[in-house]
Backbone as JSON, one array per atom type, in Angstrom:
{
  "sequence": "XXXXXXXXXXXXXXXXXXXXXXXXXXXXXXXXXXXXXXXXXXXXXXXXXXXXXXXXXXXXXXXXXXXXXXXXXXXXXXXXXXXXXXXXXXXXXXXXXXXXXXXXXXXXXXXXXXXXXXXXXXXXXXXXXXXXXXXXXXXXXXXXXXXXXXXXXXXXXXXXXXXXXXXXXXXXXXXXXXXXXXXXXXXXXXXXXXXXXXXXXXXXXXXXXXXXXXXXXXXXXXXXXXX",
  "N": [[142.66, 99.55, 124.36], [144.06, 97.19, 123.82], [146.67, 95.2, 124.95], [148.1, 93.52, 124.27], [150.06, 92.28, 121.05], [149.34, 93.8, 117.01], [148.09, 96.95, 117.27], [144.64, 97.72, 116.66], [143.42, 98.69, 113.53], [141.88, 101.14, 110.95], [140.04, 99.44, 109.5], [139.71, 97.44, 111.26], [138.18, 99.19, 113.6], [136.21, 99.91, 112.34], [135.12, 97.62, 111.19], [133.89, 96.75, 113.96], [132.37, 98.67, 114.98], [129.99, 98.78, 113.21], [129.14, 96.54, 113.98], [128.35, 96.7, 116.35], [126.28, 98.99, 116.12], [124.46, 97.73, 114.36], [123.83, 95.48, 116.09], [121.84, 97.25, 117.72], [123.69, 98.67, 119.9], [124.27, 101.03, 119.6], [125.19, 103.1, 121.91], [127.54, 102.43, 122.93], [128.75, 102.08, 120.63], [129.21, 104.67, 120.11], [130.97, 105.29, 122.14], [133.06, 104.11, 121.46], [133.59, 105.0, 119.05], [134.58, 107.39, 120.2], [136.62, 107.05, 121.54], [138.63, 106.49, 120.2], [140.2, 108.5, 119.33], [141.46, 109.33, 121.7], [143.54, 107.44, 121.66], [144.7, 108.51, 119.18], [143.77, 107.22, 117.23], [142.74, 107.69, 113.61], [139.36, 108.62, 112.2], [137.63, 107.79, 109.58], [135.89, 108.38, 106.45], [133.61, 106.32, 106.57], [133.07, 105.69, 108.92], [131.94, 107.41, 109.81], [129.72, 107.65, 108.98], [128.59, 104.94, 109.21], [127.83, 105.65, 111.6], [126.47, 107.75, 111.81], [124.23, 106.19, 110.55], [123.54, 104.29, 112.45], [122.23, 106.09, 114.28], [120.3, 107.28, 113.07], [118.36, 104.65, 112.55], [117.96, 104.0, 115.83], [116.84, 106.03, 116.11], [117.44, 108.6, 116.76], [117.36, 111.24, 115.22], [118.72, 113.68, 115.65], [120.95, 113.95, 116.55], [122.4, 112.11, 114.92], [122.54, 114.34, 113.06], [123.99, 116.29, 113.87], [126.45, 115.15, 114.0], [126.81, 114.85, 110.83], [127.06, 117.24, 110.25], [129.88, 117.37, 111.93], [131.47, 116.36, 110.09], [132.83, 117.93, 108.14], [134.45, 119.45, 109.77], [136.43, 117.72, 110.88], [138.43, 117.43, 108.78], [137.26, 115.68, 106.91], [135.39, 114.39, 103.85], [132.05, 114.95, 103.19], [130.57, 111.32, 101.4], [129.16, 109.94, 98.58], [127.5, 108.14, 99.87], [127.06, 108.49, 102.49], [125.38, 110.69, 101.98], [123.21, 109.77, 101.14], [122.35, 108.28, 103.27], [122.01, 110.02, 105.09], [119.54, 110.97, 103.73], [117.9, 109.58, 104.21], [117.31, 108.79, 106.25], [116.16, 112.02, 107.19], [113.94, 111.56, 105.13], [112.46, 109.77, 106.78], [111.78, 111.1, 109.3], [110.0, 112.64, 108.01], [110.99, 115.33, 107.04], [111.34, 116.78, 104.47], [112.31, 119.32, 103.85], [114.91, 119.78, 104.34], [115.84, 117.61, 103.14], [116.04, 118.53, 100.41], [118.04, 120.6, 100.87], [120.15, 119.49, 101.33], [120.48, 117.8, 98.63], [120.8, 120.07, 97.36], [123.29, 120.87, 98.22], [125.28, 118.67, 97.64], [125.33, 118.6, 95.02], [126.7, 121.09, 94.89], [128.52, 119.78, 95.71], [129.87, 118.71, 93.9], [129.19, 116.33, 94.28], [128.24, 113.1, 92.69], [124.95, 111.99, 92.31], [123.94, 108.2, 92.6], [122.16, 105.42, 90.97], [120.83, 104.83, 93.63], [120.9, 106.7, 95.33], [118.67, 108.15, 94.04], [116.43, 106.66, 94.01], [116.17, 106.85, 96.78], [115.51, 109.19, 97.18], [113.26, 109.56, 95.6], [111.08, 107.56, 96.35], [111.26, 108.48, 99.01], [109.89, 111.62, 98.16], [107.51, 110.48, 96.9], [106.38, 109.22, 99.29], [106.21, 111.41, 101.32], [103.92, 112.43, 99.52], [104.75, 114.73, 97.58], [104.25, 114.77, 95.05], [105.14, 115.91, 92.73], [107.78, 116.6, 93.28], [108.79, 114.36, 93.24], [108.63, 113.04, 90.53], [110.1, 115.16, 89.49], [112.71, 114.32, 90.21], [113.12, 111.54, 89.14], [112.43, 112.05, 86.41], [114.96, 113.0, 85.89], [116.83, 111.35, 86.56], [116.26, 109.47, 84.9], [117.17, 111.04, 82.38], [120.04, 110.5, 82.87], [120.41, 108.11, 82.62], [120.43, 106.11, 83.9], [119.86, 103.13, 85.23], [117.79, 100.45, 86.79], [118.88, 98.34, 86.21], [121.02, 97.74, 87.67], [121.38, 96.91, 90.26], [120.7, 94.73, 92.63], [118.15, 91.41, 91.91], [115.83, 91.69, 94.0], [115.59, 94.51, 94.48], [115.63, 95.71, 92.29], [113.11, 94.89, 91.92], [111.52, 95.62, 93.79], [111.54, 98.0, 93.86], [110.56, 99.07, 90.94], [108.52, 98.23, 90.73], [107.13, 99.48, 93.17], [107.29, 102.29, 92.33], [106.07, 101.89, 90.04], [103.15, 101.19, 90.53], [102.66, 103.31, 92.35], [102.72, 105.59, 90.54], [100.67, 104.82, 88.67], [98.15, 105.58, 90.0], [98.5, 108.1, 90.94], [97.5, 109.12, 88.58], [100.06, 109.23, 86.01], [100.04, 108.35, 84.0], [101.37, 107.82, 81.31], [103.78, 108.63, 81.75], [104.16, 106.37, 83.65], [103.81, 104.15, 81.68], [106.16, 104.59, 80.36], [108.24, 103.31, 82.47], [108.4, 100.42, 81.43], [110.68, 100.37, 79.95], [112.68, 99.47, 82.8], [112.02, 97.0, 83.29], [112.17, 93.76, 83.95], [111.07, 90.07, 83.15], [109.75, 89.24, 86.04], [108.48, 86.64, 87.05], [110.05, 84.59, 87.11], [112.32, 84.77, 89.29], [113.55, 85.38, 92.76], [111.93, 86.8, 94.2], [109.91, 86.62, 93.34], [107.0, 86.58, 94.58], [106.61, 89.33, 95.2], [106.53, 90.4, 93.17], [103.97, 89.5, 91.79], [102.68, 89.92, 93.98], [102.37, 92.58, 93.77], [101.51, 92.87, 90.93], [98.7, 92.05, 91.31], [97.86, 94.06, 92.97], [98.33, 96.66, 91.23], [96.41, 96.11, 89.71], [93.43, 96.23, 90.8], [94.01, 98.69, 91.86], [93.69, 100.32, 89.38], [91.5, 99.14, 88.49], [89.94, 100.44, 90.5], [89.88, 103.43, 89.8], [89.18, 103.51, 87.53], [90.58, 102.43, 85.22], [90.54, 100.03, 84.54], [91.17, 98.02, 82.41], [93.92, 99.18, 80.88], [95.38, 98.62, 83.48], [95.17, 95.82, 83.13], [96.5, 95.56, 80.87], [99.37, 96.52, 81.26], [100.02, 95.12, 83.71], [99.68, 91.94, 82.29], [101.37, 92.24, 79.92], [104.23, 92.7, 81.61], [104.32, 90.66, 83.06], [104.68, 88.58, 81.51], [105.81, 89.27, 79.35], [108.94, 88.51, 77.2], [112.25, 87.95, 78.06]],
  "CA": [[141.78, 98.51, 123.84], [144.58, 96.01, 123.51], [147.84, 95.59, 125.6], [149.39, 93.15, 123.19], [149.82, 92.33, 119.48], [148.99, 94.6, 116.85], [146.54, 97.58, 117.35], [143.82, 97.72, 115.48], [143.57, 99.56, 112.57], [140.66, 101.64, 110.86], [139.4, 98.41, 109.26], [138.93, 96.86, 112.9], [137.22, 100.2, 114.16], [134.74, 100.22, 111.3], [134.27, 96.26, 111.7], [133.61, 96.87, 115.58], [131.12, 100.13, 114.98], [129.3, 98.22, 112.41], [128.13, 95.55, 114.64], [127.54, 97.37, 117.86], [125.27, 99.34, 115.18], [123.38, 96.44, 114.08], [123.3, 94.65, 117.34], [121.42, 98.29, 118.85], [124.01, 99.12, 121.07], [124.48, 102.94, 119.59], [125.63, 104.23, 122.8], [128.48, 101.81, 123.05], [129.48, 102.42, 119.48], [129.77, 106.81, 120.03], [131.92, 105.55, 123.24], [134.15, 103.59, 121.35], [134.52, 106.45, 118.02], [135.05, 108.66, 120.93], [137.69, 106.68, 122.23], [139.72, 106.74, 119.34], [140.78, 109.93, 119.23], [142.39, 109.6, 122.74], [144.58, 106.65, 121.45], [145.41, 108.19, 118.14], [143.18, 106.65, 115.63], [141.98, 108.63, 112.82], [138.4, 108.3, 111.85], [137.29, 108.15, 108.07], [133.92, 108.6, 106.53], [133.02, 104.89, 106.69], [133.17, 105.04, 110.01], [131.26, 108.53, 110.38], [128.73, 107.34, 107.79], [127.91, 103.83, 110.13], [127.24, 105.79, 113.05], [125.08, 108.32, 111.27], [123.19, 105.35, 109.82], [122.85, 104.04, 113.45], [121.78, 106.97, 114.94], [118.87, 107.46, 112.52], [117.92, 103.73, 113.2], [117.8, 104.73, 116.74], [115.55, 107.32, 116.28], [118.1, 110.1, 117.34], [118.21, 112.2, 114.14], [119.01, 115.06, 115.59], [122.56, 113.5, 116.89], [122.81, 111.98, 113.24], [122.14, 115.46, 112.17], [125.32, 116.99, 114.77], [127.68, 114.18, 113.69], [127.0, 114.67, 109.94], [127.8, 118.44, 110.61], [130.93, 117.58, 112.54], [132.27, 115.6, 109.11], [134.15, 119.05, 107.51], [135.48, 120.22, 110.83], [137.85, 117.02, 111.23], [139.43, 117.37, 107.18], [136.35, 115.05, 105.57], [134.02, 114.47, 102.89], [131.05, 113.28, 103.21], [130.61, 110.49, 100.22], [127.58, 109.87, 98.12], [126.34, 106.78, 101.12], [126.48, 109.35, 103.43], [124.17, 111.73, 102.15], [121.95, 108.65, 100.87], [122.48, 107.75, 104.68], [121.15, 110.94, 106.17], [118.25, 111.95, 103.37], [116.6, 108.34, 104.34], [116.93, 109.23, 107.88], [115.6, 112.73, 107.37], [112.61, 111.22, 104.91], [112.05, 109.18, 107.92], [110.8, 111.69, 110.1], [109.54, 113.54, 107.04], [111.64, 116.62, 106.98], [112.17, 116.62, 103.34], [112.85, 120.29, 103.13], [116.32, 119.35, 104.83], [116.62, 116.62, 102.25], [116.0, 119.44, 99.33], [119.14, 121.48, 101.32], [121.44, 118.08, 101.26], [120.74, 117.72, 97.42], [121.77, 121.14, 97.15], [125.03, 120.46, 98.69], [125.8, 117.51, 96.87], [125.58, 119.35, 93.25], [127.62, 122.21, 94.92], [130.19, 119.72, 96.34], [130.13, 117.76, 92.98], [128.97, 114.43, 94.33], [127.33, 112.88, 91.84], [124.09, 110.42, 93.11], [124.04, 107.42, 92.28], [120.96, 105.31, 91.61], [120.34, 104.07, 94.93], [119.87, 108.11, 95.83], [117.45, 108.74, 93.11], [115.59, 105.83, 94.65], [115.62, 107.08, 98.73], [115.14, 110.64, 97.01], [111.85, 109.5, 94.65], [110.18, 106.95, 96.94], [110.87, 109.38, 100.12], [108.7, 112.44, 98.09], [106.19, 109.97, 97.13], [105.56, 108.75, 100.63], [105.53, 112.61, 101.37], [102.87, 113.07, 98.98], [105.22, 115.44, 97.18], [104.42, 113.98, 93.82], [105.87, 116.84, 91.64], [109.13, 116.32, 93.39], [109.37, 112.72, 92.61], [108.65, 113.12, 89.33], [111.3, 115.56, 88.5], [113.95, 113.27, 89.97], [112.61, 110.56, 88.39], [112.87, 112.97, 85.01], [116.48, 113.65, 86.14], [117.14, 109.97, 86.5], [116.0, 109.1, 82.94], [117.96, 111.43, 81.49], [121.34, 110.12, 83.34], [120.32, 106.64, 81.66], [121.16, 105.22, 85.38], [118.62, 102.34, 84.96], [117.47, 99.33, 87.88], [119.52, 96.62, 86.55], [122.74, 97.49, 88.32], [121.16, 96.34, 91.55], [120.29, 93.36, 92.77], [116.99, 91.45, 91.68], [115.1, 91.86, 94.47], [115.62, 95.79, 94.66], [114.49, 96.15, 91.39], [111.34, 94.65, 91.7], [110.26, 95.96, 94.92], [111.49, 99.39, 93.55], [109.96, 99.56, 89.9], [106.95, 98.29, 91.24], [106.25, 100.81, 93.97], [106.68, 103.36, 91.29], [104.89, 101.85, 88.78], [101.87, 101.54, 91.38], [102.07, 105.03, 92.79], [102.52, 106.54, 89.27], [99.12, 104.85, 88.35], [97.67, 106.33, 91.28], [98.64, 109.35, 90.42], [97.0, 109.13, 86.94], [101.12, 109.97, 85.42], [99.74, 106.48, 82.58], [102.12, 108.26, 80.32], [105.4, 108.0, 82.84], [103.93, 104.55, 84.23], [104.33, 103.19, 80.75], [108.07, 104.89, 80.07], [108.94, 102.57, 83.14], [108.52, 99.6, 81.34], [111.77, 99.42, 79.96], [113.47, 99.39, 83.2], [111.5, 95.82, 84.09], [112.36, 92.43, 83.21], [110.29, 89.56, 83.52], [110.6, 88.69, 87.46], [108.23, 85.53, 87.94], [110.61, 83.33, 88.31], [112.92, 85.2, 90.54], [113.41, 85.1, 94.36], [110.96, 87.55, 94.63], [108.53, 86.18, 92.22], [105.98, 86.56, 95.25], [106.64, 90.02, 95.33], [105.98, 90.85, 92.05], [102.54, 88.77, 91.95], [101.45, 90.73, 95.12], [101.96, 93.68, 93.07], [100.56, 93.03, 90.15], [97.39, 92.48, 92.01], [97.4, 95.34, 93.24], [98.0, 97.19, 90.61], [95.01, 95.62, 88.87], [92.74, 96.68, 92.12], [93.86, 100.37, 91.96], [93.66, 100.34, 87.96], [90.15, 99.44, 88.36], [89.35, 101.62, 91.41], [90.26, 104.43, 89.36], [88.34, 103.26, 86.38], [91.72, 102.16, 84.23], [91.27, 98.22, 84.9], [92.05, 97.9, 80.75], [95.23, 99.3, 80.98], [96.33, 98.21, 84.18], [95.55, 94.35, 82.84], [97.66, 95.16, 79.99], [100.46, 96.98, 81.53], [100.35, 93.78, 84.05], [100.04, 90.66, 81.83], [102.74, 92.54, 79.57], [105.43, 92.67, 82.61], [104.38, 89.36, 84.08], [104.47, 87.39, 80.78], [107.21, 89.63, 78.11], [109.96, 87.66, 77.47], [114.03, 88.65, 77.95]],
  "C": [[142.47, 97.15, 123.82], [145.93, 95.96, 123.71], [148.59, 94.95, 124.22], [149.21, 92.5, 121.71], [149.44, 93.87, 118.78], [147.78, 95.81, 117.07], [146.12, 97.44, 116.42], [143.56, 98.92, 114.62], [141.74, 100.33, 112.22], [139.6, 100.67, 110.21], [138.18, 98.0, 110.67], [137.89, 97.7, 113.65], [136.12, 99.9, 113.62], [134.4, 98.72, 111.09], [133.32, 96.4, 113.12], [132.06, 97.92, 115.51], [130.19, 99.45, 114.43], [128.29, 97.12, 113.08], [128.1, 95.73, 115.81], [126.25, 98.5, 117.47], [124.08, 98.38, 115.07], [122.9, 96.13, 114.77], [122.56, 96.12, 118.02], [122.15, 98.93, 119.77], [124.37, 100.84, 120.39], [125.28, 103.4, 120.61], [127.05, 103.82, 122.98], [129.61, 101.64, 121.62], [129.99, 103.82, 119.42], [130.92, 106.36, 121.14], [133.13, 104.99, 122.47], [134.49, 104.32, 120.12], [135.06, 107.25, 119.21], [136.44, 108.56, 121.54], [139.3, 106.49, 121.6], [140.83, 107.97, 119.2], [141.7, 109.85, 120.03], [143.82, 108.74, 122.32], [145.34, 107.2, 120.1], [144.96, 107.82, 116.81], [142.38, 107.41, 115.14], [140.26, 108.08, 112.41], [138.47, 108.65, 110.71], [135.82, 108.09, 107.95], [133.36, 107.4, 106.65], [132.59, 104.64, 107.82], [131.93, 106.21, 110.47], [129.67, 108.03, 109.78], [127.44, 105.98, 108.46], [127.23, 104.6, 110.87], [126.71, 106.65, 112.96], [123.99, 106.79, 110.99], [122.77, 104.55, 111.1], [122.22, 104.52, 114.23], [120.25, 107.28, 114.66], [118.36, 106.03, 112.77], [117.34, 103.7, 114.66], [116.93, 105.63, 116.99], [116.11, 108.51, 116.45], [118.72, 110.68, 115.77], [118.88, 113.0, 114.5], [121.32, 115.04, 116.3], [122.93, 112.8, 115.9], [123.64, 113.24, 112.59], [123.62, 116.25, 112.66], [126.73, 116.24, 113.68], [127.51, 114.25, 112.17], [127.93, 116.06, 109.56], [129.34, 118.45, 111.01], [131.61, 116.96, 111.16], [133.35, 116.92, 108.62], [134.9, 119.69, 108.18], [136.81, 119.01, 111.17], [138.19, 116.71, 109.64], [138.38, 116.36, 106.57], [135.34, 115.28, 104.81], [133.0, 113.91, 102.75], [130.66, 112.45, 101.54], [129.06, 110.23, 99.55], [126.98, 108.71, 99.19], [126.17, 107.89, 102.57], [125.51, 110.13, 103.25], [123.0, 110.68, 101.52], [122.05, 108.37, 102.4], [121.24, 108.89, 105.19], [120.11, 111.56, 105.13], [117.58, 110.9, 103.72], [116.59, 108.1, 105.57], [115.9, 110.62, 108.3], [114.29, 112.22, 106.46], [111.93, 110.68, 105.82], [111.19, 109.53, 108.7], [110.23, 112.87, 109.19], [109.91, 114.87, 107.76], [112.43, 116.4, 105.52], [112.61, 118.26, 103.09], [114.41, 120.36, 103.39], [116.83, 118.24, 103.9], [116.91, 117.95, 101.16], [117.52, 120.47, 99.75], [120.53, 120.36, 101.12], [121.48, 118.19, 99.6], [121.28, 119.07, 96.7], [123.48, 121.4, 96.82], [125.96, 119.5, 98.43], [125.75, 117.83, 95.72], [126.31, 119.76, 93.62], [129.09, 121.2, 94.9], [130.42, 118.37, 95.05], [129.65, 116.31, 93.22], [127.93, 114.31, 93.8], [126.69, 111.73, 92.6], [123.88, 109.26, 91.7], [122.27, 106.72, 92.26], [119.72, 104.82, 92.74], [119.96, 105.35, 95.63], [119.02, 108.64, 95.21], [116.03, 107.64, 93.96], [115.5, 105.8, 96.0], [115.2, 108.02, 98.41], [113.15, 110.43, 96.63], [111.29, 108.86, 95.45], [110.14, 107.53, 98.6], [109.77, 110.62, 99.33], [107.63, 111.9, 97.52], [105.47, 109.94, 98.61], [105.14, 110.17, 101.13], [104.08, 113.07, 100.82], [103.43, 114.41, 98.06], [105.04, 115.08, 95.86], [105.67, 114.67, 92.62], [107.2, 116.62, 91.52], [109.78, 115.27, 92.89], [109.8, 112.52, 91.37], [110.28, 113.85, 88.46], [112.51, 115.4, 88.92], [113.99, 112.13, 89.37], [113.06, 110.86, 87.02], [114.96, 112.44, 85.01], [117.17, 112.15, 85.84], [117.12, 109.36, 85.52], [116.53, 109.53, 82.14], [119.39, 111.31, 81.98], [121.55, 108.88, 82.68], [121.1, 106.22, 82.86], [119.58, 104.46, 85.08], [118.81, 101.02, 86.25], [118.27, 98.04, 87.07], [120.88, 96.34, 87.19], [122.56, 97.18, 89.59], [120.48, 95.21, 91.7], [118.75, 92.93, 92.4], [115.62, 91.74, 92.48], [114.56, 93.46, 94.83], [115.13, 96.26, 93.28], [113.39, 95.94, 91.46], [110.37, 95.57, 92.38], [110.19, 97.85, 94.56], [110.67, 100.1, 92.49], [108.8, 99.09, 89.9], [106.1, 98.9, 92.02], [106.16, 101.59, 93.08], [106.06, 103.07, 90.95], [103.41, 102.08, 89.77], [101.46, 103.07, 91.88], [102.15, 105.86, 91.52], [100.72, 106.35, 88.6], [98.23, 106.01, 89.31], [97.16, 107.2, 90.91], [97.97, 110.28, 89.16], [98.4, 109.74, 85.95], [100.51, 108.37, 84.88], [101.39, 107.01, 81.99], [104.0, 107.92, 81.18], [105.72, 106.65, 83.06], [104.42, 104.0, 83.16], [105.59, 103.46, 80.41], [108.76, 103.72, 80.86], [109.51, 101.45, 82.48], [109.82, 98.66, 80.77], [113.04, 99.27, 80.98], [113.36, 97.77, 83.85], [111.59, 94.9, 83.34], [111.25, 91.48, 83.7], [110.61, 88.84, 84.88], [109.57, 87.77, 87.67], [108.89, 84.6, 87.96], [112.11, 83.82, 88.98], [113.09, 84.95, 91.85], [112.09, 86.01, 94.26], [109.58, 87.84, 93.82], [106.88, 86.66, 93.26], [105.42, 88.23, 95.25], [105.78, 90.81, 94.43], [104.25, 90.39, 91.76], [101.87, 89.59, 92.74], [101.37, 92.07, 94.7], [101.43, 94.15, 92.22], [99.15, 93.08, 90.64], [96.64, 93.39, 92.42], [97.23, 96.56, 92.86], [96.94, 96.82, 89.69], [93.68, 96.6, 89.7], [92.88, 98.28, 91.94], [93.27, 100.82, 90.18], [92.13, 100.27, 87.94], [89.32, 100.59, 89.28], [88.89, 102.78, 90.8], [89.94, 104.25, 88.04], [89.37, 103.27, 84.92], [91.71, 100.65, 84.54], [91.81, 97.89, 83.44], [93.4, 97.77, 80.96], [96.07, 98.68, 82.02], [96.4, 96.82, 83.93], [97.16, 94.52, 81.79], [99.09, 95.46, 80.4], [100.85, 95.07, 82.72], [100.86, 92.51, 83.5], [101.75, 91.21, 80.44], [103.78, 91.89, 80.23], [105.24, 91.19, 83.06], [104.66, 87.88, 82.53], [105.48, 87.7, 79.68], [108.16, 88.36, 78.36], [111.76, 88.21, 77.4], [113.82, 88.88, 76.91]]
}
């Protein structure tokens, strides 16, 4: 790769993978993990973990699915972003019973999720239509007291507002309102727009579904509480 100066290290690899990822090139990122090996350079999970997460971008789960496999045959572990990597590749092409086998294997192998996998786990078996499932990670999640403000503001919003909307839906009122203390007041946020286009819409389903009452109040609540 580089007659002179230092080689590059596993930093430089996993810079390099990262944005032949991004930029689409996939095929030119497996040639150049592959190429490591011949020179010497070890791969770590950061690096295995990218090129799962480009693969499912790509569309090629099923060479995600090989290469997540190959992680315990060269001495690693896969890390809690890896298996948040590959269950929001397998929700993707909805194959959640292969997610339900990953969360398995992540109790067994101790890795504890974090709440950025409660949130690919719960808003992948909504979109399934799995409601039950959602719910009782959702449960699971509430009783870890892992709560939406350790991520950025715009990931809360767009997150505790899809729930809250598909919990109405659902007619779970009783859950919907538990949410409320994971939500701060976001209109004047970046994503103040966000929130607005959701309240709306939870107004719209609230009445559909012959709850417009509640869904005003659960709305002007969230849109008007104060810190």
């Amino acid at each position: 790769m580089q007659t002179f100066g230092p080689s590059p290290n596993e930093v430089t690899y996993g810079t390099m993978l990262d944005g032949l990822c991004k930029n689409g090139k996939i095929e030119e990122a497996i040639e150049l993990f592959e190429s490591m090996e011949g020179i010497g350079a070890l791969a770590n999970i950061e690096m295995y973990t990218i090129l799962i997460h480009g693969l499912c971008r790509a569309d090629q789960l099923e060479d995600a699915r090989k290469m997540f496999h190959e992680i315990p045959e060269k001495g690693l572990v896969p890390n809690v972003v890896t298996y948040n990597t590959m269950m929001s590749g397998l929700f993707h092409r909805k194959m959640s019973l292969k997610v339900d086998k990953l969360i398995i294997e992540m109790e067994e192998k101790c890795c504890l999720p974090t709440a950025r996998t409660y949130d690919t786990i719960i808003k992948g078996f909504f979109k399934g239509k799995e409601t039950e499932k959602a719910l009782q990670f959702l449960r699971k999640m509430l009783a870890r007291n892992l709560n939406l403000y350790q991520w950025p503001d715009y990931m809360c919003d767009t997150y505790a507002w899809t729930l809250k909307v598909g919990l109405v839906v659902l007619f779970y009122i009783s859950t919907c309102i538990h949410l409320k203390s994971f939500l701060h007041n976001r209109t004047q946020t970046t994503c103040g727009k966000i929130v607005l286009k959701n309240c709306m819409k939870l107004t719209y389903l609230m009445k559909r579904w012959g709850r417009y009452y509640l869904g005003r109040v659960l709305v002007l609540e969230e849109c008007y509480r104060g810190e």
